[in-house]
Biopython code that builds the backbone (N, CA, C, O; Angstrom):
import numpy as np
from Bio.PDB.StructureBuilder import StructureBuilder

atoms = [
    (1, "UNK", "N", (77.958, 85.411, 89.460)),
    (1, "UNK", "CA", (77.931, 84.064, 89.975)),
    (1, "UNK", "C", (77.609, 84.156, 91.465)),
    (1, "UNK", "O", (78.197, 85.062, 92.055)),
    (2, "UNK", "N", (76.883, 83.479, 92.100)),
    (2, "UNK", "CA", (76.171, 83.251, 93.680)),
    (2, "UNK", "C", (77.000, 82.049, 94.099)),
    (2, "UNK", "O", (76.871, 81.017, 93.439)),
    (3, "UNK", "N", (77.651, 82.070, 94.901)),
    (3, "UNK", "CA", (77.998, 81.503, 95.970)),
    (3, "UNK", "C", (77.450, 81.316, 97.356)),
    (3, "UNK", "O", (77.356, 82.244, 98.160)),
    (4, "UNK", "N", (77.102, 80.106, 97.596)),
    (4, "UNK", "CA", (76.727, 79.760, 99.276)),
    (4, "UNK", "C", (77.513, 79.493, 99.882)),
    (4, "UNK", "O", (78.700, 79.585, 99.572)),
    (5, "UNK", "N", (76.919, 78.944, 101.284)),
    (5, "UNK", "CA", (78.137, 78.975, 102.066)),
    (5, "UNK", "C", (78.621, 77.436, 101.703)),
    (5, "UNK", "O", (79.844, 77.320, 101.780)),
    (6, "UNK", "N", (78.145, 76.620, 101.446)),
    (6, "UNK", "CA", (78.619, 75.460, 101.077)),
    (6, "UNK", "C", (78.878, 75.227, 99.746)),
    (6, "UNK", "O", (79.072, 74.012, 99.704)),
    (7, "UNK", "N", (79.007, 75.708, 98.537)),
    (7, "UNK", "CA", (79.408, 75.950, 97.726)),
    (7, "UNK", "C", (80.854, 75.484, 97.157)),
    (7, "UNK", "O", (81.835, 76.142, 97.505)),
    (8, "UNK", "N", (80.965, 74.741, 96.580)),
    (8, "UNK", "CA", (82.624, 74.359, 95.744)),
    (8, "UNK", "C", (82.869, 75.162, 94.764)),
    (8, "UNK", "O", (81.969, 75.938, 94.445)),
    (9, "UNK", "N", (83.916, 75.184, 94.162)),
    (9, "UNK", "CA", (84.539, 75.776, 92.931)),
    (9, "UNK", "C", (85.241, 75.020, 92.694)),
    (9, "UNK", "O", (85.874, 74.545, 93.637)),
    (10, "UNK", "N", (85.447, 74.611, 91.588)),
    (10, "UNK", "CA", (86.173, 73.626, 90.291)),
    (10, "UNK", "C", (86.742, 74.528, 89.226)),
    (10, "UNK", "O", (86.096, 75.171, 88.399)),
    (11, "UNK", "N", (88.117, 74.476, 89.380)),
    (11, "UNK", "CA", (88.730, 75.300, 88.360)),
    (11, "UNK", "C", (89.558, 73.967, 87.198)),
    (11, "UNK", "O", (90.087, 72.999, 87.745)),
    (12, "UNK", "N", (89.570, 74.037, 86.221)),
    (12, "UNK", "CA", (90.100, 73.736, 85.424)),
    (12, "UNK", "C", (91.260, 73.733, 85.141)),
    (12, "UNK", "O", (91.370, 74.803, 85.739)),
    (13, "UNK", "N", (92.322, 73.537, 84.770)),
    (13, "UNK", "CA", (93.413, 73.784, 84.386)),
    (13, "UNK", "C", (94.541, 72.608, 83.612)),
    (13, "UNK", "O", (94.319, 71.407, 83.771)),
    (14, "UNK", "N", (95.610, 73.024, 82.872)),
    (14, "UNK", "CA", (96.519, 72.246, 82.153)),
    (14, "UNK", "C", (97.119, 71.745, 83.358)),
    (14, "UNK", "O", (97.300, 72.396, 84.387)),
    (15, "UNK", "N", (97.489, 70.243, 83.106)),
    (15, "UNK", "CA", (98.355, 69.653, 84.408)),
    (15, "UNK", "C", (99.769, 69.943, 84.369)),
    (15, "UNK", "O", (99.877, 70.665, 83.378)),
    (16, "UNK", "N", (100.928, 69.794, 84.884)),
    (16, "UNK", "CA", (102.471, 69.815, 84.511)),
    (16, "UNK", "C", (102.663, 70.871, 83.745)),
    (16, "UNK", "O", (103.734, 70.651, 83.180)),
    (17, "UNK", "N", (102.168, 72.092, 83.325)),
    (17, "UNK", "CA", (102.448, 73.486, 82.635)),
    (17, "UNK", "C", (102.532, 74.355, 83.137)),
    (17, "UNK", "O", (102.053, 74.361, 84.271)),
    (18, "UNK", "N", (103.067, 75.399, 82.716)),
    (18, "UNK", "CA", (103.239, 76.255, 83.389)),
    (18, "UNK", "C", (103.076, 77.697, 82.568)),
    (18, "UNK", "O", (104.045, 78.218, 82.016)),
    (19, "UNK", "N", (102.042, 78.152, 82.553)),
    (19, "UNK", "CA", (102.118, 79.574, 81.653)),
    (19, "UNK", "C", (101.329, 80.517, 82.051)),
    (19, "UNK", "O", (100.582, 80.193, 82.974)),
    (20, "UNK", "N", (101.214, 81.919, 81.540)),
    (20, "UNK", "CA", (100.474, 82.870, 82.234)),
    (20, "UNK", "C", (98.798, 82.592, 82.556)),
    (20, "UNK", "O", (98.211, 83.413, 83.261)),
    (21, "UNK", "N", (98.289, 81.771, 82.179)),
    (21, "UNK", "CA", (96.839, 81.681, 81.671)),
    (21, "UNK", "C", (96.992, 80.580, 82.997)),
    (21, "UNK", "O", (96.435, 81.120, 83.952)),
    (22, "UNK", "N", (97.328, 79.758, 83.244)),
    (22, "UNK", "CA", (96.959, 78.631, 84.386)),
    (22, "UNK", "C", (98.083, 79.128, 85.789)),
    (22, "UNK", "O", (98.062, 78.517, 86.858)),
    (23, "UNK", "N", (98.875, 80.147, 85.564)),
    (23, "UNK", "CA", (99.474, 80.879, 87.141)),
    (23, "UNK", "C", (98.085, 81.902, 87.164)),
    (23, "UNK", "O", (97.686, 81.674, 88.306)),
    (24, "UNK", "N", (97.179, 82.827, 86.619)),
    (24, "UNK", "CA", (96.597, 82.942, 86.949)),
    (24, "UNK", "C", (94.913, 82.428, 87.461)),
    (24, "UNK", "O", (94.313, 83.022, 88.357)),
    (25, "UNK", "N", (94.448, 81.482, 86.865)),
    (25, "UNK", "CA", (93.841, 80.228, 87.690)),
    (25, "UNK", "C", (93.941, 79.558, 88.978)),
    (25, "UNK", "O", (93.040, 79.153, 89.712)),
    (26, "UNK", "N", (95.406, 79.511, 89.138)),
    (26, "UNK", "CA", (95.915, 79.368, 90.696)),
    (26, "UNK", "C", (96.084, 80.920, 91.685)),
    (26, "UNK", "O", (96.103, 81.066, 92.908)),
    (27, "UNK", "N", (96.157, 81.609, 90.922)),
    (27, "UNK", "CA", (95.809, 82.872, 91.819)),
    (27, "UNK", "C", (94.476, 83.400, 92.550)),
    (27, "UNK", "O", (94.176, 84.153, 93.476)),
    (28, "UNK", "N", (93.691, 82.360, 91.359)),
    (28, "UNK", "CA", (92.343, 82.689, 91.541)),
    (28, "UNK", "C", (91.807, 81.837, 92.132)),
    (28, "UNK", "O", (90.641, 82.039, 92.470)),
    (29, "UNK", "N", (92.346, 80.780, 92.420)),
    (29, "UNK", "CA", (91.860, 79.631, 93.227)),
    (29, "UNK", "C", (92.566, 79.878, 94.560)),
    (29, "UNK", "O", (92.101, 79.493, 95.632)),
    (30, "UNK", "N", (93.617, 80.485, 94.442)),
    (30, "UNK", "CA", (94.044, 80.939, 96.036)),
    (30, "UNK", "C", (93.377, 81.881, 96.793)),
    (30, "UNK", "O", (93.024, 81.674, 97.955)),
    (31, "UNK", "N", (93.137, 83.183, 96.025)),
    (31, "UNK", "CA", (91.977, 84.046, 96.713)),
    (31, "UNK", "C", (90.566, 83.917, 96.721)),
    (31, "UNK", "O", (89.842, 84.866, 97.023)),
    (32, "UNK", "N", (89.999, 82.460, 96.312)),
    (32, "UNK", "CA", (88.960, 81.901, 96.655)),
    (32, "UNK", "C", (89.135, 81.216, 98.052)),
    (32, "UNK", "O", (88.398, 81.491, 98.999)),
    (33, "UNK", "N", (89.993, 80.451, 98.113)),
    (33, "UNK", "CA", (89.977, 79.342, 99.158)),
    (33, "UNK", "C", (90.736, 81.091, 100.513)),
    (33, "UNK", "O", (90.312, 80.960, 101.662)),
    (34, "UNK", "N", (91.303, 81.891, 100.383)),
    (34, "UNK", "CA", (91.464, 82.748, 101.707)),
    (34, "UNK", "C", (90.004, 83.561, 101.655)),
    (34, "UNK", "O", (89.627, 84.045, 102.722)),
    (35, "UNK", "N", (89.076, 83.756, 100.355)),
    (35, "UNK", "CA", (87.870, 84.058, 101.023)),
    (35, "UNK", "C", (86.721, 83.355, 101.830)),
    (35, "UNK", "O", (85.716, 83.803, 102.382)),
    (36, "UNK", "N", (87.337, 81.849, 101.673)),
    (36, "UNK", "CA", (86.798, 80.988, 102.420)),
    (36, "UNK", "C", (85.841, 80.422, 101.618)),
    (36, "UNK", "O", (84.654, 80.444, 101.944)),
    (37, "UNK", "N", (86.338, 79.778, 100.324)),
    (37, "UNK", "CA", (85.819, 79.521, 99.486)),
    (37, "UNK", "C", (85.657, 78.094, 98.890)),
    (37, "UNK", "O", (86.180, 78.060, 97.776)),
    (38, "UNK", "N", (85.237, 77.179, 99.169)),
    (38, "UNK", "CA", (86.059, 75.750, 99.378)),
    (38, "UNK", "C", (86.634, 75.534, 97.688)),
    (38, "UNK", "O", (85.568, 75.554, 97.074)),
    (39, "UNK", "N", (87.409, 75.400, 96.961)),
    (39, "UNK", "CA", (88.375, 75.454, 95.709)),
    (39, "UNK", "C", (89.360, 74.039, 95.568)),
    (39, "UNK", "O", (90.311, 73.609, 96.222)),
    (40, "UNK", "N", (88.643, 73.580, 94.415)),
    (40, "UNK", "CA", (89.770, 72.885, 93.942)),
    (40, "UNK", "C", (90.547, 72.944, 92.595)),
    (40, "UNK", "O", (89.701, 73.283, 91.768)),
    (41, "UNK", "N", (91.887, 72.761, 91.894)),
    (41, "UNK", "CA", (91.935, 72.639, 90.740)),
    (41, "UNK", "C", (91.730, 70.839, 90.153)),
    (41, "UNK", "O", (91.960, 69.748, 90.674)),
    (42, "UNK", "N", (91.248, 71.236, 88.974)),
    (42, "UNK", "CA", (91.049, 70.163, 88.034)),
    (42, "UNK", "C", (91.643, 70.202, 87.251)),
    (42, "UNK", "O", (91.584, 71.107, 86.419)),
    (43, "UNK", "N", (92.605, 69.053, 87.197)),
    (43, "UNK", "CA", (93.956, 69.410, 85.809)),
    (43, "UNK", "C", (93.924, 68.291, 84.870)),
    (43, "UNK", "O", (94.269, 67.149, 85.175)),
    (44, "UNK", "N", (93.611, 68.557, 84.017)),
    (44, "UNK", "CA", (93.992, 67.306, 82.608)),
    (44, "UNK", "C", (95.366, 67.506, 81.697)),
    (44, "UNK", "O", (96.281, 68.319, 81.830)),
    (45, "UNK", "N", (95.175, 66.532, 80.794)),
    (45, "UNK", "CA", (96.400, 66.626, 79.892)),
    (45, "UNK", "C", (95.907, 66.773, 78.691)),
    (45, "UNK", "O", (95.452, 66.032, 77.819)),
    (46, "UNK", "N", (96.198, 68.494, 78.912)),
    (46, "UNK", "CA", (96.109, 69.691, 77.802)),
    (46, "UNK", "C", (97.370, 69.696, 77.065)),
    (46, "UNK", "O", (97.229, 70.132, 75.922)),
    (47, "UNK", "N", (98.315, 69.417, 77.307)),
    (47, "UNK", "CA", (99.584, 69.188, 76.553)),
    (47, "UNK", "C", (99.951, 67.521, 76.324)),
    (47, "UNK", "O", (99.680, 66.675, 77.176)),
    (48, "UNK", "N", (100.521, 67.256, 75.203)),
    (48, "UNK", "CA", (100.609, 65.867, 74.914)),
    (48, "UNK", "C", (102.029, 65.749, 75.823)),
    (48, "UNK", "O", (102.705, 66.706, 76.203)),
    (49, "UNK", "N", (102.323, 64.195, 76.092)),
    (49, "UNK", "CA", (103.763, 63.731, 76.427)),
    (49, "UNK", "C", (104.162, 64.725, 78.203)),
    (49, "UNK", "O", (105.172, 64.577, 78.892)),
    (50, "UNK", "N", (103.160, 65.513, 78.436)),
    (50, "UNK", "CA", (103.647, 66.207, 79.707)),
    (50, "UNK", "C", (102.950, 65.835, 80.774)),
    (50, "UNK", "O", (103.482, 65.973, 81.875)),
    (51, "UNK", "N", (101.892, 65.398, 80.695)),
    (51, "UNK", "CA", (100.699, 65.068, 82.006)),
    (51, "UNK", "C", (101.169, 63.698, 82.899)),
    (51, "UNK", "O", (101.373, 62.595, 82.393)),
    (52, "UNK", "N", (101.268, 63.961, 84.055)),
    (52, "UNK", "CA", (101.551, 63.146, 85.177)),
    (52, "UNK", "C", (100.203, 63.540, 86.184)),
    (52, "UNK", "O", (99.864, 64.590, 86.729)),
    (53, "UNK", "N", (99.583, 62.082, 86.145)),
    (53, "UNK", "CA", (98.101, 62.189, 86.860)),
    (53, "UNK", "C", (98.637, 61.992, 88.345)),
    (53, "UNK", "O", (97.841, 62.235, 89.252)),
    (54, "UNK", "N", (100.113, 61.509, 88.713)),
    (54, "UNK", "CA", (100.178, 61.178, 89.910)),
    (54, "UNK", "C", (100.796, 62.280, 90.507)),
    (54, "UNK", "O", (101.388, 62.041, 91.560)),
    (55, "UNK", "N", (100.800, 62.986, 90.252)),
    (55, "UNK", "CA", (101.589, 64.442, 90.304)),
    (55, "UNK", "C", (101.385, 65.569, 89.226)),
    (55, "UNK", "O", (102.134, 65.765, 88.269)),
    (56, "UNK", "N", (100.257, 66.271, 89.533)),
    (56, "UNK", "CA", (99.765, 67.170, 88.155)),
    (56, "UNK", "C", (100.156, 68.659, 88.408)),
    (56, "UNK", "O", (100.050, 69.487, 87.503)),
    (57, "UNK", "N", (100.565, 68.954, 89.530)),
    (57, "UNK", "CA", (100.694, 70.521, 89.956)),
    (57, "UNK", "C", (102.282, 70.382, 89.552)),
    (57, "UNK", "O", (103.199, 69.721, 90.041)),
    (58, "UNK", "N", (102.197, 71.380, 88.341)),
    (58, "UNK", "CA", (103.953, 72.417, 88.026)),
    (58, "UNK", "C", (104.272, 72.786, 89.431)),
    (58, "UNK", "O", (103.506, 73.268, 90.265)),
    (59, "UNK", "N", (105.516, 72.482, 89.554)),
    (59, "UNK", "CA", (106.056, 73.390, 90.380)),
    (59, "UNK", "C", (105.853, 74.690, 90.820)),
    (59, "UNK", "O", (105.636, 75.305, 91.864)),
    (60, "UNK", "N", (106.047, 74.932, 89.290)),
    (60, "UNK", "CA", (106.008, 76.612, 89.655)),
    (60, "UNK", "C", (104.258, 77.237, 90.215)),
    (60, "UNK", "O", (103.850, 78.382, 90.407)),
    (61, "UNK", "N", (103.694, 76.125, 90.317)),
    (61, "UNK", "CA", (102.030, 76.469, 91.642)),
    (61, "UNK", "C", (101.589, 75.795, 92.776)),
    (61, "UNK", "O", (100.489, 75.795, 93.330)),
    (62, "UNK", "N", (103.311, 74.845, 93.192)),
    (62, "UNK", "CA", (102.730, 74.492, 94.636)),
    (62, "UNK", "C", (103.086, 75.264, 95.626)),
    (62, "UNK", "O", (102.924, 75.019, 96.821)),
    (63, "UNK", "N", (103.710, 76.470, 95.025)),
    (63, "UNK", "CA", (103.291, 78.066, 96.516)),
    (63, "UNK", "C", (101.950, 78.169, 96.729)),
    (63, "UNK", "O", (101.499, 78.527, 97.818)),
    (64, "UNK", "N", (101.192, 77.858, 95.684)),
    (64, "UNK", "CA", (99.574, 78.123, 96.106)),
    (64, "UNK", "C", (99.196, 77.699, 97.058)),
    (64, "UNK", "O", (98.684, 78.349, 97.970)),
    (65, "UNK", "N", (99.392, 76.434, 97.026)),
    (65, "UNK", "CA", (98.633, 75.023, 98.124)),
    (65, "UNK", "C", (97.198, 75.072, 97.624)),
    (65, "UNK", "O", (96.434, 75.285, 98.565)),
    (66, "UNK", "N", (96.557, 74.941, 96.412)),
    (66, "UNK", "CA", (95.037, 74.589, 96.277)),
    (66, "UNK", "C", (95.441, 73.096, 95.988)),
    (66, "UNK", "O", (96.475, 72.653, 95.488)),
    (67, "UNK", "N", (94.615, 72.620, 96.330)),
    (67, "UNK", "CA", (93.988, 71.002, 96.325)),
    (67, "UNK", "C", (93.363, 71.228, 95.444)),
    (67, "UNK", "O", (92.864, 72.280, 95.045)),
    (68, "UNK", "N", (93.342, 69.627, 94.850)),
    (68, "UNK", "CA", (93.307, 69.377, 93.452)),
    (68, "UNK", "C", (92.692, 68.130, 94.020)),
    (68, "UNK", "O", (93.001, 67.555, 95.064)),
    (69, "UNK", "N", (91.348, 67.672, 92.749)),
    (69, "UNK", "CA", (90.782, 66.586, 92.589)),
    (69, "UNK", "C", (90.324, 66.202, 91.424)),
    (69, "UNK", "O", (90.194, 67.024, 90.517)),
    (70, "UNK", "N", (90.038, 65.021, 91.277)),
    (70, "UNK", "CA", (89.636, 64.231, 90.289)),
    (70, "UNK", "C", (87.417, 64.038, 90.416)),
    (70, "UNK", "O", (86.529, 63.976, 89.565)),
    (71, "UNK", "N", (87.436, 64.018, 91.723)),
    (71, "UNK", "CA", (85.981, 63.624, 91.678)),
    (71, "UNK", "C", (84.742, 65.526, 91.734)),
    (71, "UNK", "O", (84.806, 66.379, 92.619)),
    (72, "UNK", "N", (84.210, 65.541, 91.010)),
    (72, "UNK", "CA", (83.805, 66.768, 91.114)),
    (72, "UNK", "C", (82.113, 66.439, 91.465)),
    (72, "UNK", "O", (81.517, 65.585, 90.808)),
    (73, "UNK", "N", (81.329, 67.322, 92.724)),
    (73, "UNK", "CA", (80.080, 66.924, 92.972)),
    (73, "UNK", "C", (79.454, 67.889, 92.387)),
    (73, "UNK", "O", (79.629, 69.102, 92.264)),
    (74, "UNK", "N", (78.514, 66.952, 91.970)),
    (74, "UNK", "CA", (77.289, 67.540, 90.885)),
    (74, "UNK", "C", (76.260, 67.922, 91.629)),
    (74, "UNK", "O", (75.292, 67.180, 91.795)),
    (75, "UNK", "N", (76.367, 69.436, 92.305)),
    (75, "UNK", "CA", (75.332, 70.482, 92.822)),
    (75, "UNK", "C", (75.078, 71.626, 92.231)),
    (75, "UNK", "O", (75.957, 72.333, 91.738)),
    (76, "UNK", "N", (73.750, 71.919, 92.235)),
    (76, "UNK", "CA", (73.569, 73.063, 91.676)),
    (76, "UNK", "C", (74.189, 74.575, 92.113)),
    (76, "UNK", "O", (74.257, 75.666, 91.547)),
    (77, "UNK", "N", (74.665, 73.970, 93.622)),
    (77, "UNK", "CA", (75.340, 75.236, 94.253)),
    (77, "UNK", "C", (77.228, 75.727, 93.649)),
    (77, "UNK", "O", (77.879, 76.767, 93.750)),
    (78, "UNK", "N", (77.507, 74.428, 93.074)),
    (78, "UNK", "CA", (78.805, 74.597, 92.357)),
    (78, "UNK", "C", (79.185, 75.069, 91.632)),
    (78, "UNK", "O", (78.374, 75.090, 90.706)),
    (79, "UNK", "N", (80.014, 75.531, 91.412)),
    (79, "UNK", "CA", (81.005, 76.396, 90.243)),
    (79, "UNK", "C", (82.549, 75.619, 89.197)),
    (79, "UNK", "O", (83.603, 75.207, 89.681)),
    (80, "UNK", "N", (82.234, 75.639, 88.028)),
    (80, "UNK", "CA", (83.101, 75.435, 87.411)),
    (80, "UNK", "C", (83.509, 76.217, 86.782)),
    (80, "UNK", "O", (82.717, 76.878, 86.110)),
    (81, "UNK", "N", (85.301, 76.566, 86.697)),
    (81, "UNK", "CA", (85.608, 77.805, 86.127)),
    (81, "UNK", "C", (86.354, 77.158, 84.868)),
    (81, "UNK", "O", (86.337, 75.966, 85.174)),
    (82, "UNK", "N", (86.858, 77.229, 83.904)),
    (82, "UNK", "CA", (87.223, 76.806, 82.566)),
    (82, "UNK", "C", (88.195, 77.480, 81.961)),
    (82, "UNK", "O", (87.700, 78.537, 81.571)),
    (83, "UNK", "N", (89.975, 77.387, 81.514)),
    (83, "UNK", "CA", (90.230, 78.210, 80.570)),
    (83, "UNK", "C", (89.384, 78.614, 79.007)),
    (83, "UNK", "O", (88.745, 77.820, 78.317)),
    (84, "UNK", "N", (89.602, 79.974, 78.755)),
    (84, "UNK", "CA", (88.689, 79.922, 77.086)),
    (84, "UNK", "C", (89.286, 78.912, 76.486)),
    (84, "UNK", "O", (88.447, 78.181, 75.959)),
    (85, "UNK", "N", (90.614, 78.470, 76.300)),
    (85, "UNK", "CA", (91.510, 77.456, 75.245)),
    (85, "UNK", "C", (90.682, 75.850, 75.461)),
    (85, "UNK", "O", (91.253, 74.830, 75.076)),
    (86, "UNK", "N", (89.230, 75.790, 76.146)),
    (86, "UNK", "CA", (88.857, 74.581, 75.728)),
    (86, "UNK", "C", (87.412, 74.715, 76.007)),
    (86, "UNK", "O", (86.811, 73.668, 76.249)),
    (87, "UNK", "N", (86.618, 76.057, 76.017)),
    (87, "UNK", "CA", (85.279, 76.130, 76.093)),
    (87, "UNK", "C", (84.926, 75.746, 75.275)),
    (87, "UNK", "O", (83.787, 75.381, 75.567)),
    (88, "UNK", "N", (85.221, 75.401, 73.721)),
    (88, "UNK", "CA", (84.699, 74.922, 72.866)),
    (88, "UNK", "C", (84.559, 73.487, 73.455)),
    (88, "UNK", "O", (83.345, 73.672, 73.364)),
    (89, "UNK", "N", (84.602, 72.901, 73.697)),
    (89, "UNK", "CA", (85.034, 71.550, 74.037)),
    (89, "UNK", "C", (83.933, 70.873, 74.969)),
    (89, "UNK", "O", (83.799, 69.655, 75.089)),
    (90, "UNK", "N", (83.016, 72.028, 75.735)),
    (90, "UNK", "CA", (81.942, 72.158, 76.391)),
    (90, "UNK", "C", (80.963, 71.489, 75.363)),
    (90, "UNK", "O", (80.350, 70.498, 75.761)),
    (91, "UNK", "N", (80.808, 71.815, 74.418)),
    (91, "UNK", "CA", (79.498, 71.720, 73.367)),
    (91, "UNK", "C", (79.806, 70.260, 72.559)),
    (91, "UNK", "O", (80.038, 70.279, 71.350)),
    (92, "UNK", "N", (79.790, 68.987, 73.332)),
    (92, "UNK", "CA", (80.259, 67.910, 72.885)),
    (92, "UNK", "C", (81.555, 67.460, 72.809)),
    (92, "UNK", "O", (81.563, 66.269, 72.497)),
    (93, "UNK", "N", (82.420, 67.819, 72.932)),
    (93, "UNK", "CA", (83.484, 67.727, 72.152)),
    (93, "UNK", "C", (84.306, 66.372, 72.984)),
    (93, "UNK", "O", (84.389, 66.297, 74.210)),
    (94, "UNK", "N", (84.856, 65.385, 72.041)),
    (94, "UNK", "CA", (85.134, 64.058, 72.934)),
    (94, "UNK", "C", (86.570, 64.616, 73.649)),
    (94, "UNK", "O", (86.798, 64.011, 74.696)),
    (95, "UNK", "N", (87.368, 65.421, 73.379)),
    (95, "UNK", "CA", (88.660, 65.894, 73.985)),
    (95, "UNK", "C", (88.355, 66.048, 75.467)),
    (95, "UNK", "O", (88.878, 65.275, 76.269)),
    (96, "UNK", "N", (87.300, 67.284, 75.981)),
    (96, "UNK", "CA", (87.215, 67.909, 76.758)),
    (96, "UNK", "C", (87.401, 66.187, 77.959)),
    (96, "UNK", "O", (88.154, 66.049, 78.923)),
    (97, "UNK", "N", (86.344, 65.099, 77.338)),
    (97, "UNK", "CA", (85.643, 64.506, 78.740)),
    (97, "UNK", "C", (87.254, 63.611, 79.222)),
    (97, "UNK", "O", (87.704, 63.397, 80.348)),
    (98, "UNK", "N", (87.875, 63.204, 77.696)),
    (98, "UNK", "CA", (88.993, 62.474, 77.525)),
    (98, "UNK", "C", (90.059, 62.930, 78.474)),
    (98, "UNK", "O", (90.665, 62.179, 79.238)),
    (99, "UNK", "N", (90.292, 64.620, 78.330)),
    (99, "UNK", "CA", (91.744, 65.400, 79.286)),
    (99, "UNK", "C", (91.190, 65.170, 80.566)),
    (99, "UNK", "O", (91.989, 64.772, 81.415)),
    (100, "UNK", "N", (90.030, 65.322, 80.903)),
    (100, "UNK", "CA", (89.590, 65.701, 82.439)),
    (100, "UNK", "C", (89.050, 64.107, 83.122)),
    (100, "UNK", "O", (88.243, 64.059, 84.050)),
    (101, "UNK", "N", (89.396, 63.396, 82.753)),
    (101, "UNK", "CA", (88.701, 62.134, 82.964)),
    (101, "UNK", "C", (87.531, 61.380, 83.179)),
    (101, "UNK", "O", (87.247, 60.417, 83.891)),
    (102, "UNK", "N", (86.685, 62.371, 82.036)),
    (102, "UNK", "CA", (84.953, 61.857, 82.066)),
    (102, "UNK", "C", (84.806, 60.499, 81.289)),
    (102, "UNK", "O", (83.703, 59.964, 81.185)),
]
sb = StructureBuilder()
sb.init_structure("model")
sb.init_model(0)
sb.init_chain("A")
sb.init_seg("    ")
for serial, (resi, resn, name, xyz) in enumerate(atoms, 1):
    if name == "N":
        sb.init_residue(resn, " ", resi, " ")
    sb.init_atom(name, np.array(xyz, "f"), 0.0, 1.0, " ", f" {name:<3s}", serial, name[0])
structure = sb.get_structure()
């Protein structure tokens, strides 16, 4: 993957959860943003009955401090990173646009 200097990254992730697969997403969005990487997470509601849009970061990942957004810009210089548990979801799928708010 090529990165510029103006370049975003959009990481994906479950909102209000907390498990090995999205603490490391925030690890990885933390040593993006100290490589000087501009990083945000994108969190939907991947779990039913748990998602709070007004507050989506678990606890257990606001040691990170990545910023989190809702609006993602559509450049070719951007990066979106994805857990596997919803790449299917890429290839049409009405869930994917529904959790993330397309």
């Amino acid at each position: 993957m090529k990165l510029y200097p103006d370049s975003k990254v959009y990481i994906f992730c479950p909102g209000n959860y907390a498990g090995g697969g999205p603490e490391l997403l925030h690890q990885l969005a933390s040593a993006l943003i100290s490589f000087g990487v501009e990083t945000y997470t994108v969190y939907g509601a991947m779990t039913k009955g748990i998602f709070n849009p007004e507050d989506p970061v678990h606890d257990a990942y606001k040691k990170y401090h990545v910023p989190y957004t809702v609006q993602l810009e559509d450049n070719s210089k951007n990066a979106i990173i994805i857990p596997e548990t919803i790449t299917y979801e890429l290839y049409g799928g009405k869930k994917f646009a529904e959790c993330f708010g397309g």
